[in-house]
Steps between C-alpha positions, in 0.01 A plus 500: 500500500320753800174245443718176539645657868196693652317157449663239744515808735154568478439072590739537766352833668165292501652170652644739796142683532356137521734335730459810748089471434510158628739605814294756643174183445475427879565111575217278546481407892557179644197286618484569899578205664318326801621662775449806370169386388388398848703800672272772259174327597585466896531142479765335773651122420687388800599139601743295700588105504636349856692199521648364799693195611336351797639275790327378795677354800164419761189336385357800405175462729338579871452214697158542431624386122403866354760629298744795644603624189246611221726638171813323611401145556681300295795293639757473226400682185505792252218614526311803247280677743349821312539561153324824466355769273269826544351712277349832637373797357443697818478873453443809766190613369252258347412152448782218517559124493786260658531115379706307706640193427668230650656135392714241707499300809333805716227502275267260668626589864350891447183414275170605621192265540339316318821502300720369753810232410540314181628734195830684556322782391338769668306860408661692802348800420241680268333761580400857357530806693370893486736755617361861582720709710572341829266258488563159265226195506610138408244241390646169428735220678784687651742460740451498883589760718632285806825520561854604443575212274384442114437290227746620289853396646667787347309729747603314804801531720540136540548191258263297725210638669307422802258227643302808571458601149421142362252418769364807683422767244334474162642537164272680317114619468242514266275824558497885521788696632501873559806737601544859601822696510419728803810664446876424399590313809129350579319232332160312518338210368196355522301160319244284468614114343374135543778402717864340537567384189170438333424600142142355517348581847493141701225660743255787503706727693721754447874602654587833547847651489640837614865628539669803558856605413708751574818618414658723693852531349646338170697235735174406667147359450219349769178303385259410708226313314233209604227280356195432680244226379274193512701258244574128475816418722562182284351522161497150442235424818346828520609588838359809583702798742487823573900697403593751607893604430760802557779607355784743646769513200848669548665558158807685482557553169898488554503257746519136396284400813090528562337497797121384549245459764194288458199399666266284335212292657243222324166471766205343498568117306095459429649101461612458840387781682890599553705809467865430385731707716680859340774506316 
């Protein structure tokens, strides 16, 4: 009788010991999913999609029959401007890359030559970068520094932006870029690129571009930056100019208001012997 009762005790002692075995077995972990994926290995993934409804009362042109809008043309339409995504890998110390890219009906308005119209589809920016310190160089197609206003509409105060920024200062560049943090508050740049808006040089010469910020306060930031070069004034019959721009940018950071000051002259048309008046 003692051997028929000590044995199912004995099997039930062991089922206890092996159910608490396998509790203290620590649970196999989850696969990690993209984000943190990308997040562990430094990689960013940002993007936006804007989408406006349009209406235009006027003709929408000068007299001269130029345009006087440039993004917000269209006289009675939805319209899917920027449809958006970046990748970037940019850290403080070391090599990094940025891939910018852009679909929709903006596309062929800020593509660079030879590239210029057709696809609604454009490489905004690509470009890899070496950060050491204060100092960080950029080789690639980036973004200009000219004024207050940007590609991106979610970086600009206003829905629409001005004839200024569609006609009088580039979009991007295609060279060398250097910057140097002097200090918190003080900021310099310096480069070396083929020009507004040219991925493949259309001449032999080079523009160069310098800027300066600084940033006194949180609430308040001044740029002053310029481009000075011998590039085509009209791509398309190799007009020829010397440009020469500045920049004076206000931007309160609280403030839903910028203030700029610019001075830009084209001289010397080697066409017609003509220098176009500043602007």
């Amino acid at each position: 009788m003692q051997h028929r009762t000590t044995m199912p005790a004995a099997l039930a002692a062991a089922a206890l010991l092996g159910h608490a075995a396998r509790a203290e077995e620590p649970a196999t972990p989850a696969a990690p999913s993209l984000a943190e994926v990308l997040a562990s290995s430094g990689i960013s993934v940002t993007g936006y999609v804007d989408l406006s409804y349009e209406y235009l009362s006027g003709l929408g042109s000068f007299a001269s029959g130029t345009a006087d809008r440039v993004f917000d043309a269209r006289h009675d339409s939805f319209t899917l401007h920027q449809a958006a995504l970046t990748l970037a890998r940019q850290p403080k110390e070391g090599f990094g890359v940025l891939v910018n890219l852009t679909a929709g009906q903006d596309a062929p308005i800020i593509k660079s030559y030879p590239n210029t119209g057709g696809s609604e589809f454009d490489v905004t920016q690509a470009y890899v970068q070496y950060a050491t310190g204060p100092l960080t160089l950029v080789g690639g197609k980036f973004v200009t520094l000219a004024g207050a206003e940007t590609i991106n509409p979610t970086t600009d105060t206003n829905f629409s932006r001005s004839i200024l920024f569609g006609y009088a200062i580039p979009f991007t560049h295609t060279g060398l870029r250097a910057s140097y943090a002097l200090s918190e508050q003080l900021s310099v740049t310096l480069g070396l690129n083929n020009g507004w808006d040219q991925v493949s040089d259309a001449n032999s010469q080079k523009t160069l571009e310098y800027g300066m910020t600084f940033t006194p306060a949180k609430t308040l930031s001044l740029t002053v930056d310029g481009y000075l070069g011998r590039e085509p004034v009209g791509i398309a019959d190799q007009l020829q100019g010397q440009t020469l721009r500045y920049d004076l940018c206000w931007r309160p950071k609280r403030v839903p208001y910028r203030g700029r000051l610019r001075y830009g002259l084209l001289d010397h048309d080697l066409r017609h012997g003509e220098s176009a008046p500043p602007f």
